[in-house]
N, CA, C and O atoms as CSV, one atom per row, in Angstrom:
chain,resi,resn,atom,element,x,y,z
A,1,UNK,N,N,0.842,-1.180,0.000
A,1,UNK,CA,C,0.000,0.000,0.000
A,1,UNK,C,C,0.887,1.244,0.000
A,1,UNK,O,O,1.772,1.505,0.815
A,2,UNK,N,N,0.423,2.109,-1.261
A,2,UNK,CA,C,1.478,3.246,-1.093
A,2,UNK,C,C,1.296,4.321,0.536
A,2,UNK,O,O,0.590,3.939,1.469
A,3,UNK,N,N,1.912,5.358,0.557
A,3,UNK,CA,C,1.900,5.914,1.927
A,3,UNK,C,C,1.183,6.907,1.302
A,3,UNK,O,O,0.864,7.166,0.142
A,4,UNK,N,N,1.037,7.339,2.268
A,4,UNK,CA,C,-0.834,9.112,1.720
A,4,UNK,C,C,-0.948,8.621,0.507
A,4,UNK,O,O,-0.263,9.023,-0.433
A,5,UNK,N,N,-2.056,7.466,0.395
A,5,UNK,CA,C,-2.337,7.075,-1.196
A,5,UNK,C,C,-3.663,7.682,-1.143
A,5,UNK,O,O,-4.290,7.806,-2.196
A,6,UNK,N,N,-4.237,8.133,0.132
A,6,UNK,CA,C,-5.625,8.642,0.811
A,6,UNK,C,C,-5.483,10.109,0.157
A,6,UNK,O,O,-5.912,10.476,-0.938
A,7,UNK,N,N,-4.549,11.075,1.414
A,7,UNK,CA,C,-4.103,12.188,0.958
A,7,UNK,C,C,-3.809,12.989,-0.163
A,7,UNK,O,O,-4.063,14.192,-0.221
A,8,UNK,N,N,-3.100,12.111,-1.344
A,8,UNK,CA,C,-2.404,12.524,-2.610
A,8,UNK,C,C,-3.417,12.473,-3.375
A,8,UNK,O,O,-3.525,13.241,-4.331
A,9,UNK,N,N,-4.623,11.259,-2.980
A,9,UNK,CA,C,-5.827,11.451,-3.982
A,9,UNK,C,C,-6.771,13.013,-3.780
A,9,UNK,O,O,-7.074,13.989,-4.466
A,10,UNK,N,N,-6.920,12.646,-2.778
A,10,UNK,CA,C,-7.688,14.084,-2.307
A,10,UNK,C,C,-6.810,15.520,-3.285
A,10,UNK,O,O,-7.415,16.439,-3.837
A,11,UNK,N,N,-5.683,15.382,-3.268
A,11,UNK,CA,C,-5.042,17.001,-3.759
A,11,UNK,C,C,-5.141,16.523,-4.870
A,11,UNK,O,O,-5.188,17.548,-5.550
A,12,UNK,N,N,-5.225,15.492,-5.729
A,12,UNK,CA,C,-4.770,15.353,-6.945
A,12,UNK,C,C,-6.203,15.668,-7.692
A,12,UNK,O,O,-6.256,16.000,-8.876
A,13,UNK,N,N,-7.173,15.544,-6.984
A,13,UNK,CA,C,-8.710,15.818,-7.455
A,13,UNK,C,C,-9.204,16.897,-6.905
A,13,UNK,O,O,-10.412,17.066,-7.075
A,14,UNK,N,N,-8.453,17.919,-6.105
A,14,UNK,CA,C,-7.869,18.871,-5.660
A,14,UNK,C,C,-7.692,20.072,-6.652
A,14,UNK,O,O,-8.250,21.165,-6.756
A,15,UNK,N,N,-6.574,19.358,-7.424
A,15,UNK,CA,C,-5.886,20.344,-8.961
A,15,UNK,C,C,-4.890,20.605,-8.155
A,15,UNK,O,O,-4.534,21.731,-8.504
A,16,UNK,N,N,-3.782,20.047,-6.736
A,16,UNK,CA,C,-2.864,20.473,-6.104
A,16,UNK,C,C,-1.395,19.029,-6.672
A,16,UNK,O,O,-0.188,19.191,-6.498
A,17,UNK,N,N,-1.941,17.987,-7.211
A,17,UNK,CA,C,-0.629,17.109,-7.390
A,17,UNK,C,C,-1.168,16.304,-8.257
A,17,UNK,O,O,-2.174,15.599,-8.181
A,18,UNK,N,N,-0.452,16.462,-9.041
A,18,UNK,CA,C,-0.075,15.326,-10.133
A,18,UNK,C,C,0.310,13.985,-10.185
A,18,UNK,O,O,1.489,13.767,-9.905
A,19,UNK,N,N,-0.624,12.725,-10.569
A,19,UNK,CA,C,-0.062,11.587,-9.854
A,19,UNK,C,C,1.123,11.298,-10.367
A,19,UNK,O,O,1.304,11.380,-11.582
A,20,UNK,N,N,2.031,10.945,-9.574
A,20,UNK,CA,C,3.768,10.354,-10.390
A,20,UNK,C,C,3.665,9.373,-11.386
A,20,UNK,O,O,4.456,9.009,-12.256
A,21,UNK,N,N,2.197,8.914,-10.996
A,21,UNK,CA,C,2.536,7.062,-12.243
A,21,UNK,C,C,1.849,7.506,-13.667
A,21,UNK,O,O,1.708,6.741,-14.620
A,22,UNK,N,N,1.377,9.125,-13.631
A,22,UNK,CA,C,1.225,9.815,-14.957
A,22,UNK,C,C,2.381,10.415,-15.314
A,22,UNK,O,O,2.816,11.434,-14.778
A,23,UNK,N,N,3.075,9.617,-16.507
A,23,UNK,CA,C,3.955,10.128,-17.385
A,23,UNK,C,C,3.602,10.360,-18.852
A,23,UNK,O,O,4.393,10.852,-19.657
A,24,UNK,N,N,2.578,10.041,-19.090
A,24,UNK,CA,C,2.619,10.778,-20.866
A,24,UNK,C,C,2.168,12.027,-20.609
A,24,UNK,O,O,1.406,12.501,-19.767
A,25,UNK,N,N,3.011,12.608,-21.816
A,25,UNK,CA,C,2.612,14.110,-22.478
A,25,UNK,C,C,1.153,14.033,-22.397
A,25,UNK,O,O,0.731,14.457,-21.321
A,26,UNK,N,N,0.671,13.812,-22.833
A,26,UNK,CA,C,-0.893,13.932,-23.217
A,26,UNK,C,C,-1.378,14.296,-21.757
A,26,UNK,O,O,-1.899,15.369,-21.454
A,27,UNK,N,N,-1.119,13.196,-20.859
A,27,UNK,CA,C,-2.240,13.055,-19.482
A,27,UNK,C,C,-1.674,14.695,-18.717
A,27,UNK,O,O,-2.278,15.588,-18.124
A,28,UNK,N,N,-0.170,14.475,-19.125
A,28,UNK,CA,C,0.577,15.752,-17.933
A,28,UNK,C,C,-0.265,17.238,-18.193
A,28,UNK,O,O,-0.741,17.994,-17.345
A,29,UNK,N,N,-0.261,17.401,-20.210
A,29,UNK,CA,C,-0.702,18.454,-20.138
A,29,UNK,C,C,-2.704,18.326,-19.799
A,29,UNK,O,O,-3.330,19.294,-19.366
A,30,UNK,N,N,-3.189,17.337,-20.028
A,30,UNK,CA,C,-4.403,17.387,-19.288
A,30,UNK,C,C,-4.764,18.133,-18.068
A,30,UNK,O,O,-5.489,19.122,-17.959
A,31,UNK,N,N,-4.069,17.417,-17.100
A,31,UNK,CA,C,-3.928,17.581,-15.807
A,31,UNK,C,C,-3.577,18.858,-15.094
A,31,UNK,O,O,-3.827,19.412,-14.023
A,32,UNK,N,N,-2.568,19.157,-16.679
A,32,UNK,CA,C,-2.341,20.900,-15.980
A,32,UNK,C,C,-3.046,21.811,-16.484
A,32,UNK,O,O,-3.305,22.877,-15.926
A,33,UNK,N,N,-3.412,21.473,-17.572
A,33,UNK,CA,C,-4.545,22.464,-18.280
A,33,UNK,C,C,-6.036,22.280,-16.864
A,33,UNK,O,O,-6.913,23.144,-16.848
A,34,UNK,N,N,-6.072,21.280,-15.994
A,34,UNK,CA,C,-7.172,21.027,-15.166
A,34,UNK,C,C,-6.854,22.115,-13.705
A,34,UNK,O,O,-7.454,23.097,-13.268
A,35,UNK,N,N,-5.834,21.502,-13.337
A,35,UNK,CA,C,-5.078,22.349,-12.568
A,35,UNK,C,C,-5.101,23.792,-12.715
A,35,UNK,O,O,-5.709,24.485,-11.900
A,36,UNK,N,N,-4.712,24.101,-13.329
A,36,UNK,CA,C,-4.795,25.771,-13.720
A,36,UNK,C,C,-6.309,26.096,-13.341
A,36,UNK,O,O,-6.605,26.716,-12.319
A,37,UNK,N,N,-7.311,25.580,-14.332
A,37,UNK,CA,C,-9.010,25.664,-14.264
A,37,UNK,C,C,-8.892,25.760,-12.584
A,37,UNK,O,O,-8.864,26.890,-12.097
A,38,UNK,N,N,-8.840,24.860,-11.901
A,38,UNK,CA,C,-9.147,24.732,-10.642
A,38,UNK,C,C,-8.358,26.088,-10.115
A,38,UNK,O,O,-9.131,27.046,-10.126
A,39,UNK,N,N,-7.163,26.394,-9.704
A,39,UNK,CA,C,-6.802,27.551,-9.473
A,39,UNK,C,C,-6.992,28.613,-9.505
A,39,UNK,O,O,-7.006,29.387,-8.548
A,40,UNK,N,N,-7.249,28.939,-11.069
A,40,UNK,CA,C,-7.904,30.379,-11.480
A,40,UNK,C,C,-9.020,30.204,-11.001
A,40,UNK,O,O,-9.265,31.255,-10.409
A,41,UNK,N,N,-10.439,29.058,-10.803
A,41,UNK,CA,C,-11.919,29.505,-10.327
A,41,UNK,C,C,-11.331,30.057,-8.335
A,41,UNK,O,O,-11.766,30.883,-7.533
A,42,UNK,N,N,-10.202,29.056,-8.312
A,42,UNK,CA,C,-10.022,29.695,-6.574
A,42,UNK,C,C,-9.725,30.852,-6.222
A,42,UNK,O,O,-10.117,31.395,-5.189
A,43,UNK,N,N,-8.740,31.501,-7.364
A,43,UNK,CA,C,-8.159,32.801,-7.793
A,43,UNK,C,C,-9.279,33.931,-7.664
A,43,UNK,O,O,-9.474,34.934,-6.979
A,44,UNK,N,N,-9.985,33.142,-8.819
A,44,UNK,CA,C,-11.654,33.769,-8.783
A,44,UNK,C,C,-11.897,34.554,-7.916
A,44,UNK,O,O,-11.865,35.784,-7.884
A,45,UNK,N,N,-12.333,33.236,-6.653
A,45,UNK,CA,C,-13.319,33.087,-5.760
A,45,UNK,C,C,-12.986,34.285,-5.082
A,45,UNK,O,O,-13.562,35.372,-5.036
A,46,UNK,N,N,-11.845,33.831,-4.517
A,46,UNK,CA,C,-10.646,34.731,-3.643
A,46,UNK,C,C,-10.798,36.932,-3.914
A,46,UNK,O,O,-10.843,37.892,-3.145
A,47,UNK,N,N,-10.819,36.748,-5.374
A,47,UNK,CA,C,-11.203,38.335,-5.609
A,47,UNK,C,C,-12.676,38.523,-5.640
A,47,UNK,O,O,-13.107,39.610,-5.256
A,48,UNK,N,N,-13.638,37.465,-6.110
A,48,UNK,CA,C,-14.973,37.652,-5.139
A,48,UNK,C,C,-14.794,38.236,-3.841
A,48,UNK,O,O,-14.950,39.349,-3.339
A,49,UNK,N,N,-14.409,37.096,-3.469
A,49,UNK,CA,C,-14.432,37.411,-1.207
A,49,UNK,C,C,-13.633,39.080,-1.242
A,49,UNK,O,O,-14.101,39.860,-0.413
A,50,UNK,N,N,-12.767,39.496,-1.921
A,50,UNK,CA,C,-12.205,40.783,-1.862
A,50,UNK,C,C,-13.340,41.840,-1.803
A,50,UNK,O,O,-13.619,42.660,-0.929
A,51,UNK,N,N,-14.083,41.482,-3.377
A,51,UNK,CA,C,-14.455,42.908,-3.662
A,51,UNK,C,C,-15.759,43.062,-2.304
A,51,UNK,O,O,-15.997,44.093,-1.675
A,52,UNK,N,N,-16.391,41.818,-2.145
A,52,UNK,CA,C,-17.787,41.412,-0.806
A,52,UNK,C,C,-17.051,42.369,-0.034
A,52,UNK,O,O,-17.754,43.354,0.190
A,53,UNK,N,N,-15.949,42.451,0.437
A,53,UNK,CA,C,-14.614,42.537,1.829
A,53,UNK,C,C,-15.153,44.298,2.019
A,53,UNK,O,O,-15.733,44.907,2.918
A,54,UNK,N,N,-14.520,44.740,0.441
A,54,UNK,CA,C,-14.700,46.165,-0.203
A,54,UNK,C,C,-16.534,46.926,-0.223
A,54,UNK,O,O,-16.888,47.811,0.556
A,55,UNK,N,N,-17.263,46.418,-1.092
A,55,UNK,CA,C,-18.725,46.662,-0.827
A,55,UNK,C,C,-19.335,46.733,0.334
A,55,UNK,O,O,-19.699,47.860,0.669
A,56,UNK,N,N,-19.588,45.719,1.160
A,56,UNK,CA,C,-20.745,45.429,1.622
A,56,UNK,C,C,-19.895,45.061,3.028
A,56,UNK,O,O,-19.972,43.950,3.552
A,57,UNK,N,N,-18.996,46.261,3.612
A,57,UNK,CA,C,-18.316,46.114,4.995
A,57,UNK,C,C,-19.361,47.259,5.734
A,57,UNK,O,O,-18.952,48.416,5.635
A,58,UNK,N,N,-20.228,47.139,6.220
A,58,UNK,CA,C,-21.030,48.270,7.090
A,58,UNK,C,C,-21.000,48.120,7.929
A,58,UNK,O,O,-21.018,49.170,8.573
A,59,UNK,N,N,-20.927,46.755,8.841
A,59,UNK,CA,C,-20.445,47.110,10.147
A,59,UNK,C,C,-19.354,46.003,10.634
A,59,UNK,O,O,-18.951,45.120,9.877
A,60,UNK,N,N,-18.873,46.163,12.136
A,60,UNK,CA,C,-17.683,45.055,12.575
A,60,UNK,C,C,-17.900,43.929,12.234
A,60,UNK,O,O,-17.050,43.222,11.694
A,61,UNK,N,N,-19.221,43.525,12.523
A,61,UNK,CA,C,-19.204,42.416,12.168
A,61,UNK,C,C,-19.022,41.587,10.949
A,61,UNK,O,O,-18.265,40.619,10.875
A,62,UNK,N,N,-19.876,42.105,9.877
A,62,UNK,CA,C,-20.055,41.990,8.883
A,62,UNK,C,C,-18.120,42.088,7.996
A,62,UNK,O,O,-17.571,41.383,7.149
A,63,UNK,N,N,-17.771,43.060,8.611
A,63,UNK,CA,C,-16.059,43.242,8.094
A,63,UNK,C,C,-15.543,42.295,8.861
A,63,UNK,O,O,-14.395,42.201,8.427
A,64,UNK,N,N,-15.636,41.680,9.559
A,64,UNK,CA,C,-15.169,40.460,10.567
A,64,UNK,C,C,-14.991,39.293,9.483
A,64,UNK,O,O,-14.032,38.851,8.851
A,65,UNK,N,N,-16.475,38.974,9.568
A,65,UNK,CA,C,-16.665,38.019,8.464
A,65,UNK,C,C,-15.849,37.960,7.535
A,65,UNK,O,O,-14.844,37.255,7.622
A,66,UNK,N,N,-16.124,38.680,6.488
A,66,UNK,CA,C,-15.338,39.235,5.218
A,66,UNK,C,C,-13.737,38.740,5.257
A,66,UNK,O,O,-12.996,38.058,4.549
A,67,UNK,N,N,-13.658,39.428,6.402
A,67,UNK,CA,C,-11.765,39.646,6.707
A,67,UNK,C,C,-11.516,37.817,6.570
A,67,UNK,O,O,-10.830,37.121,5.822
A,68,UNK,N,N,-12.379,37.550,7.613
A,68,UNK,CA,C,-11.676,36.116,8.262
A,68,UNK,C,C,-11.637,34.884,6.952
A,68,UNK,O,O,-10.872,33.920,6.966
A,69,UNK,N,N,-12.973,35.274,5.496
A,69,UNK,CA,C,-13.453,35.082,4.717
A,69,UNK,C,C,-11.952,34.603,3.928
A,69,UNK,O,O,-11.440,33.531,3.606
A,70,UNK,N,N,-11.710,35.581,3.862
A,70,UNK,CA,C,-10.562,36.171,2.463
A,70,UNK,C,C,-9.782,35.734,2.857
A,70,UNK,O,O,-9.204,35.086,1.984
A,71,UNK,N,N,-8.954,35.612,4.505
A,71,UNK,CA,C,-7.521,35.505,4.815
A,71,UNK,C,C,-7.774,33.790,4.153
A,71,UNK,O,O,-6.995,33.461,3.259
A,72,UNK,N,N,-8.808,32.785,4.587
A,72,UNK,CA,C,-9.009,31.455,4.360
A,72,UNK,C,C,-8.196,31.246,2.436
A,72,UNK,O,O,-7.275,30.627,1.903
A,73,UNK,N,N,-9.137,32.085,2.102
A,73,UNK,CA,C,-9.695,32.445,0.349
A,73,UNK,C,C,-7.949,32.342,-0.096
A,73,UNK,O,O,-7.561,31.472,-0.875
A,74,UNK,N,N,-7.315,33.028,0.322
A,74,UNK,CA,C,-5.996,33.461,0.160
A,74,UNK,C,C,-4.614,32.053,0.419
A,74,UNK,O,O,-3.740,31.445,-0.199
A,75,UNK,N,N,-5.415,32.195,2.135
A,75,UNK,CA,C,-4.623,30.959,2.181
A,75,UNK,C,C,-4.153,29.954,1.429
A,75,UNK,O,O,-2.977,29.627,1.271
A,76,UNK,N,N,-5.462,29.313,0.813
A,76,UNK,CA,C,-5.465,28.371,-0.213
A,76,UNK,C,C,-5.251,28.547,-0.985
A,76,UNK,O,O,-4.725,27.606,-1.579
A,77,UNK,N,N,-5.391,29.690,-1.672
A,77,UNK,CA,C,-4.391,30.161,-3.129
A,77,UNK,C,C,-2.978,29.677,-2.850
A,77,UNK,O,O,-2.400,28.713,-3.351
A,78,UNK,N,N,-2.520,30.594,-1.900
A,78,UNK,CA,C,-0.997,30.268,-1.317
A,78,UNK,C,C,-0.414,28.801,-1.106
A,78,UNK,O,O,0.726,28.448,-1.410
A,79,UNK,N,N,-1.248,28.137,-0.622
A,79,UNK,CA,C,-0.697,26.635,-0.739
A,79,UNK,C,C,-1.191,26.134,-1.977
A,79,UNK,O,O,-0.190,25.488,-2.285
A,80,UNK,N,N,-2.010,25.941,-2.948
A,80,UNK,CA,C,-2.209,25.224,-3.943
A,80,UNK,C,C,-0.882,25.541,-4.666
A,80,UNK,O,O,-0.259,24.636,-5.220
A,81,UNK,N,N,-0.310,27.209,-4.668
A,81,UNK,CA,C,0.677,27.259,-5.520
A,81,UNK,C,C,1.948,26.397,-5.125
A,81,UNK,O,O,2.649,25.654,-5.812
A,82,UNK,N,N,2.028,26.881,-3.277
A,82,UNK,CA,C,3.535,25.813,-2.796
A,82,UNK,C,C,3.219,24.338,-3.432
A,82,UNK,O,O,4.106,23.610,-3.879
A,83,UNK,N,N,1.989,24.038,-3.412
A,83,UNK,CA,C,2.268,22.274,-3.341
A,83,UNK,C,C,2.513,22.036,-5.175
A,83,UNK,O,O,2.898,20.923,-5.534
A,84,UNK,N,N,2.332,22.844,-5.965
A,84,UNK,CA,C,2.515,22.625,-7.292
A,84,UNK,C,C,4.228,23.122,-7.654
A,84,UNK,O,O,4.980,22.454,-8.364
A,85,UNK,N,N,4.547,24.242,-7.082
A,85,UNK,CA,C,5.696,24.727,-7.182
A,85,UNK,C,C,6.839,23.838,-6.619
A,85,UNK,O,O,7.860,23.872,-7.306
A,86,UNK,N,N,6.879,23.119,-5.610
A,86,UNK,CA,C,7.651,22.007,-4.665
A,86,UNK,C,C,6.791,20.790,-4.709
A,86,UNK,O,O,6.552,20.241,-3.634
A,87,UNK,N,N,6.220,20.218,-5.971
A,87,UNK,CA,C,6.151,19.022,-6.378
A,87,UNK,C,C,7.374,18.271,-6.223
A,87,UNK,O,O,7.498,17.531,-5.247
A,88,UNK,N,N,8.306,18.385,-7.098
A,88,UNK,CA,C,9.273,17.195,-6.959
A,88,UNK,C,C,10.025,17.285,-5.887
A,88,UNK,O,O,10.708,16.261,-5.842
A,89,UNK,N,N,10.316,18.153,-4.775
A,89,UNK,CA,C,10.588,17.856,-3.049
A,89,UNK,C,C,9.390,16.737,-2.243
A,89,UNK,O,O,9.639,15.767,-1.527
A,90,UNK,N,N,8.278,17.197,-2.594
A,90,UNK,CA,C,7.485,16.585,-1.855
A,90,UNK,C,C,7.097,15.117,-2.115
A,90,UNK,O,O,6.577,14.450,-1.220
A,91,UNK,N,N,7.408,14.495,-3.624
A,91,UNK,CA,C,7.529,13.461,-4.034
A,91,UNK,C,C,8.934,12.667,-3.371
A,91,UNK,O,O,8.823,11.673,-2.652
A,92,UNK,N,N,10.103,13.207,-3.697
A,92,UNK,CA,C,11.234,13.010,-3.014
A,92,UNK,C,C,10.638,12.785,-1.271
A,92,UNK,O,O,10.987,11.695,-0.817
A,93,UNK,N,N,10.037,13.424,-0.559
A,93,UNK,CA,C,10.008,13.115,0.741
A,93,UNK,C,C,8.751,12.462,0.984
A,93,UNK,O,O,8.474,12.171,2.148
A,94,UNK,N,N,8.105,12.242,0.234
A,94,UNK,CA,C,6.916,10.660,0.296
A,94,UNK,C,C,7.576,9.671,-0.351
A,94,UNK,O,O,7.114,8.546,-0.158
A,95,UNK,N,N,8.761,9.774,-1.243
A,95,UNK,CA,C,9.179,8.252,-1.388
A,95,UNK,C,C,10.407,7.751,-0.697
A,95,UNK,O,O,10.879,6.687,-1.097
A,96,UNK,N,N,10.944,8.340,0.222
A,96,UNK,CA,C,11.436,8.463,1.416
A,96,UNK,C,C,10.793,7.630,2.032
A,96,UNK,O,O,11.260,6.499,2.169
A,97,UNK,N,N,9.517,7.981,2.581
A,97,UNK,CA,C,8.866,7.074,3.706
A,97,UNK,C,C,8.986,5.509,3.205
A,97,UNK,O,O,8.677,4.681,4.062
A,98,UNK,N,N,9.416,4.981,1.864
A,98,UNK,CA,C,9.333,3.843,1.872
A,98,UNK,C,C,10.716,3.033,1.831
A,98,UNK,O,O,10.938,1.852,1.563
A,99,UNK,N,N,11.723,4.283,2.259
A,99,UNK,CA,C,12.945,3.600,2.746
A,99,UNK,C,C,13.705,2.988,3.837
A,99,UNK,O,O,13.175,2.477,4.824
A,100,UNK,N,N,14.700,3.042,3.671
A,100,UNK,CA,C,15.217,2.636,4.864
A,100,UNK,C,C,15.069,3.412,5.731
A,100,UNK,O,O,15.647,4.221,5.005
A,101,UNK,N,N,14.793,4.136,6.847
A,101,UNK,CA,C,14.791,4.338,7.940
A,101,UNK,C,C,13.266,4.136,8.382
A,101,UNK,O,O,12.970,3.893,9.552
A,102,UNK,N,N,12.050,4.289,7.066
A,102,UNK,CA,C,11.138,4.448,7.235
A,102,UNK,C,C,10.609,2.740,6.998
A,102,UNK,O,O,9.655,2.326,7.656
A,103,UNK,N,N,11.095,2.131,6.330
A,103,UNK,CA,C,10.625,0.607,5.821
A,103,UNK,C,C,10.234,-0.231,6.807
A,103,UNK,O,O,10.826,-0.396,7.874
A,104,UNK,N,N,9.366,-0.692,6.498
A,104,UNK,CA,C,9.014,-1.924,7.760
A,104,UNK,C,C,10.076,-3.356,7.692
A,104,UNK,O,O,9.986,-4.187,6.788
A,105,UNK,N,N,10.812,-3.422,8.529
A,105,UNK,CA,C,11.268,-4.825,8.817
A,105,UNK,C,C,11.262,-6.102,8.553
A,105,UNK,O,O,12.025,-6.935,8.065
A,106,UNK,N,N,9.880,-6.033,9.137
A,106,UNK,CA,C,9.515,-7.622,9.438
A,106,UNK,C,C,7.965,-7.011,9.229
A,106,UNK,O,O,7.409,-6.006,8.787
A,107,UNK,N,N,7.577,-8.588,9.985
A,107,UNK,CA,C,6.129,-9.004,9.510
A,107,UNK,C,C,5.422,-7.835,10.335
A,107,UNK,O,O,4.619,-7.042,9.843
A,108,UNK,N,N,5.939,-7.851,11.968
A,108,UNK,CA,C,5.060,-7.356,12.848
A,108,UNK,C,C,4.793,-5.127,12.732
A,108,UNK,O,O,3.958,-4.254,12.968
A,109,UNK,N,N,6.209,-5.322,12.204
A,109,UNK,CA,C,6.257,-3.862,11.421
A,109,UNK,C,C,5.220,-3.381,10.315
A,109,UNK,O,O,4.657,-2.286,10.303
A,110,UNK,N,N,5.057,-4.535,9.272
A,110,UNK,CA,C,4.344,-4.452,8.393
A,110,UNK,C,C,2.498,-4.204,8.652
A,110,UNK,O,O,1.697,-3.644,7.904
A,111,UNK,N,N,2.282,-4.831,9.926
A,111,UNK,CA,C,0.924,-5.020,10.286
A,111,UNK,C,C,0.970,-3.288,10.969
A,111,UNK,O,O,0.361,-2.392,10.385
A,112,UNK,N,N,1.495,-3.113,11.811
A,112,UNK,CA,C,1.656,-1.577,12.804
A,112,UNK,C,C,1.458,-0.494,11.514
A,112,UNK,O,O,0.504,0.283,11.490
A,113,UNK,N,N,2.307,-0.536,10.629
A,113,UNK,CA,C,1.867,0.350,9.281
A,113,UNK,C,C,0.568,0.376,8.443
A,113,UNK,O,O,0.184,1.361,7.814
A,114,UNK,N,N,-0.108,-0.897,8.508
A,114,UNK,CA,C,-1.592,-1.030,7.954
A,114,UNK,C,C,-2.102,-0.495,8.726
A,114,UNK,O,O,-2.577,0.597,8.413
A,115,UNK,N,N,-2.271,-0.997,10.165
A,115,UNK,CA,C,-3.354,-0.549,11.207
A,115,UNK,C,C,-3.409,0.806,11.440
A,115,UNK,O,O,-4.281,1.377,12.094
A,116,UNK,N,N,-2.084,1.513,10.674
A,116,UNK,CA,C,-2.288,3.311,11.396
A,116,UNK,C,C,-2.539,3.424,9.728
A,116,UNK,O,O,-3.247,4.399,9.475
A,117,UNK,N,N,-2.216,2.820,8.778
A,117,UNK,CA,C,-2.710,3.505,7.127
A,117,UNK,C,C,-4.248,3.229,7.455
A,117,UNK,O,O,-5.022,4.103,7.065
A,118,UNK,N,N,-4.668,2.384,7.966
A,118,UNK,CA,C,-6.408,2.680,8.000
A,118,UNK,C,C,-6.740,3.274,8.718
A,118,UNK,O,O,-7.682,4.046,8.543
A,119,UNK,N,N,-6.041,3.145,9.921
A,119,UNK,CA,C,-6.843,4.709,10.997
A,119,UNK,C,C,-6.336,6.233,9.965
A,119,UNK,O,O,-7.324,6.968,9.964
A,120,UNK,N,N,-5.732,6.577,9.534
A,120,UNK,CA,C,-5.052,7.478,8.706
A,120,UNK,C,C,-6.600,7.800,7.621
A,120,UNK,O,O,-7.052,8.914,7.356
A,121,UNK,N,N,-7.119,6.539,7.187
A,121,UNK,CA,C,-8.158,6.988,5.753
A,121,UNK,C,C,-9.375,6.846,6.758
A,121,UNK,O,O,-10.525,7.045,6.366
């Protein structure tokens, strides 16, 4: 069982990672032509929540909202880009976990790694 095979699906349907066992041209530029789509509607969204931020701030609260709205909106812009930009680090340090320091042993190793990959999904 690969390691975050849970996780990597989620971002990869996401528009945040590209699966590694896609290597043709064809699928890569698919995927990024998808990717992008997904980004720019977040991009979007994100200058939505701005201009709401800008209009329709009349009182604390309401600018509360807004604020706390956008910093989220933003956030996620900001990481969709790290996790696309430091793709091949982050591949490098998930295929790590299936080395030596990280590898299971033996049998009883092997079971301790299932039982937390299913509490994990």
């Amino acid at each position: 069982m690969p390691v975050l095979k849970f996780t990597l699906t989620v971002l990869a349907v996401a528009g945040c990672w590209r699966p590694t066992s896609w290597t043709s041209l064809s699928r890569n530029i698919i995927y990024n032509a998808y990717s992008a789509f997904v980004i720019l509607t977040l991009y979007a969204f994100s200058m939505s929540q701005f201009v709401e931020l800008v209009l329709n701030s009349d009182d604390a609260e309401t600018f509360g909202d807004a604020l706390f709205n956008i910093m989220i909106s933003l956030l996620a812009c900001y990481k969709t880009i790290v996790m696309r930009l430091n793709h091949e680090s982050i591949t490098m340090l998930v295929n790590s976990f299936t080395e030596t320091p990280f590898k299971p042993l033996d049998l009883n190793e092997s079971i301790i790694r299932q039982k937390f990959d299913k509490r994990i999904t």
